[in-house]
N, C-alpha and C positions, 0 to 999 in steps of 0.2 A: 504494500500500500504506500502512495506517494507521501511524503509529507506535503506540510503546509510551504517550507522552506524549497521543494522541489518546484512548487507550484508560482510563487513571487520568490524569485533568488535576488539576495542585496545586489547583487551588482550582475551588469549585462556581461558574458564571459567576455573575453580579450580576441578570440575565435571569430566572434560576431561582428566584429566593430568596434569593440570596445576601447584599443588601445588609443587611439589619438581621444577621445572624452577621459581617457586618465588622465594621460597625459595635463591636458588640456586642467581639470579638476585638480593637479598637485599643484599649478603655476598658482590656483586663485588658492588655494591656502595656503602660498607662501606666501603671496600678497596680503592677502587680510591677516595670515601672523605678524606681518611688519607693521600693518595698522593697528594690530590690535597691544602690540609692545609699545609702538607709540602713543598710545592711549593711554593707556599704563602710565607711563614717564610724565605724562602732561598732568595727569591725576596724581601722581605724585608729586611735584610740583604745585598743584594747586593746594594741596596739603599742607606743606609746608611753607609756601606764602599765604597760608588764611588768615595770616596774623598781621598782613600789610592790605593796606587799600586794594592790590592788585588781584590780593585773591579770589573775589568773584567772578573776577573777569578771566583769569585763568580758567577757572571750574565751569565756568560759563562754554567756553571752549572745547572742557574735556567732553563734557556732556553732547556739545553737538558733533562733536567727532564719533563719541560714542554711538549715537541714537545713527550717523551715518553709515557706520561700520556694520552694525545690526540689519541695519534693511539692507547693503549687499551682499550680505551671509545669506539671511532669508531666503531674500532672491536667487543667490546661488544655489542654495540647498534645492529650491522647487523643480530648477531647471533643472538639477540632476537628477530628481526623482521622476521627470517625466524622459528623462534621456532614458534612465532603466527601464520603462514602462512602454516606452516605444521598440526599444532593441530586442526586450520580450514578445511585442509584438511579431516582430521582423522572425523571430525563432518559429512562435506555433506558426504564423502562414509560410514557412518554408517546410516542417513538417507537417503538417494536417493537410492542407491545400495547395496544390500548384498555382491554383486562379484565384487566389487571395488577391484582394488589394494592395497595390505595390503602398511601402511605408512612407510618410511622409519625412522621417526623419534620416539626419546622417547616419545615424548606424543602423538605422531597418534597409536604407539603397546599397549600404557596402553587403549588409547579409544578402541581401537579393542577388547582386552581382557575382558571389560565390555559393554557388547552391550545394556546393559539396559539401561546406562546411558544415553541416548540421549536428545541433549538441547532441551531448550523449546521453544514454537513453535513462541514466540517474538522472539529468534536470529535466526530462521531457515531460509531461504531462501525461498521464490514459489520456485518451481522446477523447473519450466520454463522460470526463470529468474536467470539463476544459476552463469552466467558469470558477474563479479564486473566491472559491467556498471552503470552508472547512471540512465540507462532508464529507471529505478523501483524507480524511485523519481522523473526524471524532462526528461520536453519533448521535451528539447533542449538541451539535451545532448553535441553535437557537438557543437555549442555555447559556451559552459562554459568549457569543453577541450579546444576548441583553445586560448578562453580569457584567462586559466591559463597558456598554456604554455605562450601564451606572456609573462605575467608579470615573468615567470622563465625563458625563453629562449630570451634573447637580439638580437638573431641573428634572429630569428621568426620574434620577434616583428619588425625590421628594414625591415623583407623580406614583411610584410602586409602592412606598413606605403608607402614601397618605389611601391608596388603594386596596391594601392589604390591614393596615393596622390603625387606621384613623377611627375608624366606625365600627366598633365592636359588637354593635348590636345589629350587624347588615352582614349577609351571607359572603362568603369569597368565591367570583367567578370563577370557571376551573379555565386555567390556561394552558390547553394540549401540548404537550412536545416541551415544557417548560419544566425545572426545576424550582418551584417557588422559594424552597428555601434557600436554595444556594441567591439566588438571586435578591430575597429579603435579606440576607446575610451581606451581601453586598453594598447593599442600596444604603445598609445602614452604617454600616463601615465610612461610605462614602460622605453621608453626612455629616459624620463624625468627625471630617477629618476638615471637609469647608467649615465646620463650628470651629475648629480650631484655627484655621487658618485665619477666618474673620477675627477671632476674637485676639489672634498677634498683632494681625494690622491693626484695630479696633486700639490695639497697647501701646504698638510703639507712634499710633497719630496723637494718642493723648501724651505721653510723654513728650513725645517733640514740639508738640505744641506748650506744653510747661515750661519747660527748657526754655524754649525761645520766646515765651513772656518772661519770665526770670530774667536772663540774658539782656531784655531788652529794656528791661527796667532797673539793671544795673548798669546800661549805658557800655557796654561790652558788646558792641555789635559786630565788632571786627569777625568772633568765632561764630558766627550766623551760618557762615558755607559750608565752616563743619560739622555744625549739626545738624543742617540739614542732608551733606552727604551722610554722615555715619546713620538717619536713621531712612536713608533712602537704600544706601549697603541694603541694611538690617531688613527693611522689606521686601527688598528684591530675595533677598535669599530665601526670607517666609513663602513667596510666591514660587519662587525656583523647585526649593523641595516637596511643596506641593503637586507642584506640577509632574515632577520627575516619577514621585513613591506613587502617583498614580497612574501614570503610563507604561510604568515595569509592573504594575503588579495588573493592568488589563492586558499588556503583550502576554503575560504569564499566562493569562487565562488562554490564550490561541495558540499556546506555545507547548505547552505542560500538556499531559496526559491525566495527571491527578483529578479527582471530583472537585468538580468545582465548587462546592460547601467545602471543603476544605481547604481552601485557599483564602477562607474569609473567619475572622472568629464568631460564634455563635449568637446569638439574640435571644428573646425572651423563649425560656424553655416549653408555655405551653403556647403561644403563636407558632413553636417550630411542629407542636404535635398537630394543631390543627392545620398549618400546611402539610405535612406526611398525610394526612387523611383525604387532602383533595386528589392522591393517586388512586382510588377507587371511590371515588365519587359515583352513589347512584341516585340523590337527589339532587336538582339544582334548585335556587332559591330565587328567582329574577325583581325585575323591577317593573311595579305596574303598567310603566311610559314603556316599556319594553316592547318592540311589534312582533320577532317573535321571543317566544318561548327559550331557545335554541342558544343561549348567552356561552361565550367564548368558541362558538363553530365557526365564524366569517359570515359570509356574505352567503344568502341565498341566490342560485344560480340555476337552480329549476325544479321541478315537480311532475309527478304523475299520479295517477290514480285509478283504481281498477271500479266498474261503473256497479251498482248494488248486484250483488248475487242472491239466489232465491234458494239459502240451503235447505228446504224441506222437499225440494223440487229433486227425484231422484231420475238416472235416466231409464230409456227404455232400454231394456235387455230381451229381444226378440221376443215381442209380444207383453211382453211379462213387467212388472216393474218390480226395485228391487227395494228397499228399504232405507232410508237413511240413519246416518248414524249419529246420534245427538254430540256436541261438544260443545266449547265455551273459546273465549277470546284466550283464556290463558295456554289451552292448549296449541289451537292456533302459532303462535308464538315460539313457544316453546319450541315447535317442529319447524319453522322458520329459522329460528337461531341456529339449534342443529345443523340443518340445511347448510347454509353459510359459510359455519364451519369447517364442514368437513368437503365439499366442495367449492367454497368462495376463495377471491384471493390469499394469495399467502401473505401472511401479517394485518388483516384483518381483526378486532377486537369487536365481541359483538356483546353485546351488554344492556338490559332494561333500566331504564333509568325516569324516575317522576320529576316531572319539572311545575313547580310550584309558586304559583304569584305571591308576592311576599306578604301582603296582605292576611292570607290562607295560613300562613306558616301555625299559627300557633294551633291548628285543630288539623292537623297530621299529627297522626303519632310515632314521635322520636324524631321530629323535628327540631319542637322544643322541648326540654324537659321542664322547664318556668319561661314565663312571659321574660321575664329579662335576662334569660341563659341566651347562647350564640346560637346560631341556628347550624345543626352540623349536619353533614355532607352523607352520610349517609344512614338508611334508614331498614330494619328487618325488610327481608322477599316479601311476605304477606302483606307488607301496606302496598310494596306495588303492587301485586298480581289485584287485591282489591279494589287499584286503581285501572289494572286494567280491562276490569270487568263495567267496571261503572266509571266513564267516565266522567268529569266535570269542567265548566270551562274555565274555572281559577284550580286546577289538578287536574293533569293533562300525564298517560305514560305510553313512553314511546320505546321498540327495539331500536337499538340506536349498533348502526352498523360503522365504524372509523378507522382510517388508515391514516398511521403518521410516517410520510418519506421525507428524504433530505435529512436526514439529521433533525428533524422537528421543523423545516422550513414549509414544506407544506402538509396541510390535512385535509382530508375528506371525510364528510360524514355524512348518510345516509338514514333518515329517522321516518322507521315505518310505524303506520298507525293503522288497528285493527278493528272500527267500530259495529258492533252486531245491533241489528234493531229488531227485532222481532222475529221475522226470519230473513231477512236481509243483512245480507255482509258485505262490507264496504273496508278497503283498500286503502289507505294513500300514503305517499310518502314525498319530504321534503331533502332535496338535496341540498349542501350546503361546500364549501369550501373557504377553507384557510389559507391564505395565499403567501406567498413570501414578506420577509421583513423590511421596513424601507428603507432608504440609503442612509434613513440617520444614526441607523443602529450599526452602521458598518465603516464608522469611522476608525475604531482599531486599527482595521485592514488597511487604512492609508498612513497607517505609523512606520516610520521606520525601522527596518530591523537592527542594524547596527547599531551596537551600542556609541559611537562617536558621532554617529547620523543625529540620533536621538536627543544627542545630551546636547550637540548646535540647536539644534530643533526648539530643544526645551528651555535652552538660553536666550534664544531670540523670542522664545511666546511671552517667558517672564518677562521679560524688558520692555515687552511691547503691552503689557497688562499690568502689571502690578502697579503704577500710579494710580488707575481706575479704580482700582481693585483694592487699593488703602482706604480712599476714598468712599466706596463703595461700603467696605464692612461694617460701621456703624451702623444703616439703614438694613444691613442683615443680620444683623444680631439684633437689633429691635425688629424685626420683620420674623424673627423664629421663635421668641420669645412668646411675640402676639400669637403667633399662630399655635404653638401649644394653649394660651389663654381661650384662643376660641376654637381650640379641642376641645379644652376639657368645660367649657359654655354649653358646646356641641350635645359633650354625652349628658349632662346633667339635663337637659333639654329634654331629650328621647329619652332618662330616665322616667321623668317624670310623664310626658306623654305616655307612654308604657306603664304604667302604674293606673292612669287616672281610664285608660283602654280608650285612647283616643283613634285607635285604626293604625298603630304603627306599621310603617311597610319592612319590611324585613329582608328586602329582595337586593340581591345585587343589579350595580347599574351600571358597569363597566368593566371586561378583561383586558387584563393587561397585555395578554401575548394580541390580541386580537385588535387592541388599539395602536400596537405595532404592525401591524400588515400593512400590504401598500398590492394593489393590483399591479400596477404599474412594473412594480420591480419580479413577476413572473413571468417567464419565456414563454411563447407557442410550445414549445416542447415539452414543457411541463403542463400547460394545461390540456394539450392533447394526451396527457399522460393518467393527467385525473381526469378528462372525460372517461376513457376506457375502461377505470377504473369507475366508475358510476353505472356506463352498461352494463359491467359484468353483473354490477351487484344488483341491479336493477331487474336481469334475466334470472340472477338464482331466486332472488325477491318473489317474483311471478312464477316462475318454473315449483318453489314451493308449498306455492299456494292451491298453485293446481295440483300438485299430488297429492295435498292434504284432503282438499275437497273431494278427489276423486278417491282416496284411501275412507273416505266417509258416506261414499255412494253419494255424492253432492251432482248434480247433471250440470257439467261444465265445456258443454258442447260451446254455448254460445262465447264463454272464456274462451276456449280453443283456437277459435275462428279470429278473435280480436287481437289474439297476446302478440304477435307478429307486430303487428299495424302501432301499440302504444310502445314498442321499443322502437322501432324505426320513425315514428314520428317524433318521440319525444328529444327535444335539442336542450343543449347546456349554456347561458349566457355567462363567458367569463369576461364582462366589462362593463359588471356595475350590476347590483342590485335586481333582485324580483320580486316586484310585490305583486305578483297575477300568480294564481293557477298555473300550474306547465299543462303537461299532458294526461287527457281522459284516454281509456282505451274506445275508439274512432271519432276523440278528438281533434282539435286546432295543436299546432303547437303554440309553446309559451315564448320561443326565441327571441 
């Protein structure tokens, strides 16, 4: 199996092109070391003149030499990240394709120009793993995206903490293909560490600012430039090391083979049990604004339905008729799942599951155990199967048929419904998918590998943030403070709402991995991948309904005739939402 390092190599070999952009790339870090020793020296200097009139005007200097020196590092770094990125290019269209598109850049036209060259077959890629995903190294892909952006994106991390653990008295969506706790583990690590970081800035603004009223008021202005450098030093650095311990500990997470809860210290011990319990989740608990039911599956993308069946209605057997056979919804079901099974796709998970308005939650039983207990995840077989005999429209249960590929990047799930009326049986089922992650969750991947890459990287972002970023930290330490205030306003609120039985909703109103999807970022190949996946399950879905019914003397002649016509009509929209019906058997389609 490739790694991830086979797949983005730090650097384009020397084979390819490469050697004249080294070349080229040692000239400008000898030049920017000589700027950057001259910087040095002028900052030393201004140091040691802070004690005469001239020293501002020296430090004045250093600083804009400095700030210039920084943006043509930058700059240089970017361009060399897309010289890698192209010369890569210039590699897979010399092996994959002869009739690739010729490279725009210097070193994709030299690779071109010698086709022989082509790297060896450790940096190559499978072919069929061509797209710089993790899933050709780890099988939890989505797990370790999301845990990096945490520890990079602070606004993530507060949107997962505040959606997992703000609202104690509200259900948690389940988020397929995801590791909740590695990922709460994370999100809270990361906070932890902007708390701190605000709260050094937040230290050394007030101090510098003492300092230089003191100073200023003892008529000592001269050492002004030094204090304001040493407590500019002292923040860049606070910013630096933040910046650093959290971009080697998200590489870590793409990098490492270890579980990714383990790369993070642990959090509140029963928040961590009630995540482990969303991995066999069979109730969901939704939100009444909710359209559907179906919370953390994506986007609805079509449907079918088989039209009432008349099971007391036995066939003719030459001449003669023969008996029917009495049964109930739960059996139905039962011999469906089986089905699936043992002839549906491989890695399939098929599972009955009650999905409940949150509203409802407290009159399920083992939902809640008290009006103000959490509402948990899952609940004894007999309340479903009770639910699936009697259904209601605030407790709804569904077989719920799901496939998770890519390492968790996408899912399909297929949720059949079996409602008997009398003696009519009725059919339907909602298709849904989970599409891939969007581009923001995949900023890791444009991190550098090199640790010397990284560490200019990280020098130049602190330089270019940390004055903002001083500035900024008071207004987020009173900004995280209010917001634990009107947490804990929050649950006193819905305590008491819940006590006085004012209709508390219970329901979740947002998944996390799902508010992560992005349509946009899945290929035609993959959604021709999960159509496939929907007909197969779609034919075993039908193919076992008819042999139940016919294992039951049921006359499914007129079934027979139609089951052709609702698979070949029935189409998949993968470009945005369905809120219609898909397909009846000698229906329209829903496309």
């Amino acid at each position: 199996m490739k790694s991830y390092r086979a797949i983005l190599p730090d650097r384009v070999p020397l084979e390819a092109g490469g050697r004249r952009a080294a070349a080229v790339y040692g000239y400008r870090l000898i030049v920017f070391g000589l700027l950057l020793l001259i910087n040095l020296a002028v900052l030393a200097v201004a140091v040691l003149m802070a004690i005469t009139p001239y020293g501002l005007s020296v430090t004045a200097i250093s600083v804009v030499i400095g700030i210039v020196l920084l943006f043509f590092w930058r700059r240089n770094l970017l361009k060399r990240q897309q010289e890698q990125l192209d010369g890569l290019r210039g590699e897979l269209d010399l092996d994959v394709a002869d009739t690739a598109p010729r490279s725009h850049s210097r070193i994709g036209r030299r690779a071109e120009r010698r086709p022989n060259l082509k790297p060896s077959s450790e940096e190559t890629p499978d072919v069929g793993t061509q797209r710089p995903w993790l899933s050709a190294q780890f099988d939890d892909e989505t797990t370790r995206l999301l845990c990096a952006t945490a520890r990079l994106d602070q606004a993530f991390a507060r949107e997962v903490l505040d959606s997992i653990a703000a609202q104690p008295y509200r259900a948690i969506a389940p988020s397929y293909g995801v590791d909740l706790v590695a990922l709460a583990r994370h999100a809270a690590r990361s906070q932890r560490a902007y708390f701190r970081r605000n709260l050094a800035h937040t230290s050394l603004l007030l101090v510098g600012l003492i300092t230089l009223g003191t100073v200023f008021l003892s008529s000592r202005s001269v050492v002004v430039p030094l204090i304001v450098g040493v407590t500019a030093a002292l923040a860049w650095a606070v910013q630096f090391t933040d910046l650093w311990i959290a971009r080697r500990e998200a590489l870590e997470l793409v990098e490492r083979r270890e579980d990714p809860a383990s790369l993070a210290p642990p959090i509140d011990p029963d928040l961590e049990r009630r995540l482990v319990k969303l991995d066999r989740i069979n109730v969901v608990v939704y939100d009444t604004y909710q359209h559907y039911p179906f919370l953390g599956s994506g986007w609805r993308v079509g449907g079918w339905a088989i039209p009432p069946v008349d099971i007391t209605k036995a066939p003719d057997d030459y001449g003669g008729k023969r008996m029917t056979v009495p049964f109930d919804a739960v059996e139905l079901y039962d011999y469906v799942a089986e089905a699936v099974r043992e002839r549906g796709p491989a890695g399939v998970q098929v599972s009955k599951r009650l999905y409940v308005r949150g509203p409802a939650a407290p009159y399920i039983r083992g939902v809640l155990g008290d009006r103000l207990a959490i509402p948990q995840p899952m609940v004894d077989s007999d309340v479903i199967e009770s639910a699936l005999r009697n259904p209601q429209s605030a407790i709804q249960a569904y077989l719920c048929l799901e496939k998770i590929t890519l390492g968790g990047q996408l899912a399909v799930s297929m949720f059949v419904h079996v409602a008997l009326d009398r003696n009519l049986l009725t059919v339907m089922a909602d298709s849904f998918l989970l599409p891939s992650l969007h581009r923001r969750f995949r900023a890791v991947l444009k991190l550098p590998r090199r640790r010397s890459l990284i560490l200019a990287r990280t020098v130049a972002d602190a330089s270019s943030t940390f004055v903002l970023d001083s500035l900024a930290a008071p207004d987020a330490i009173v900004h995280y403070w209010l917001s634990k205030a009107k947490r804990r306003y929050r649950l006193a609120e819905d305590t008491r709402r819940i006590r006085r039985r004012r209709g508390f909703d219970y329901g979740a109103s947002s998944s996390i991995r799902e508010d992560a999807a992005d349509f946009d970022e899945t290929s035609h190949v993959d959604m021709a991948q999960q159509e496939r996946y929907f007909r197969v399950l779609q034919r075993q879905v039908i193919d076992a309904v008819s042999d139940f019914l016919d294992e039951h003397n049921v006359d499914i002649s007129e079934l027979r005739k139609q089951q052709s016509d609702v698979i070949s009509t029935t189409s998949y929209n993968f470009y945005g939402a369905v809120h219609e019906w898909g397909n009846a058997l000698g229906g329209t389609s829903a496309g």
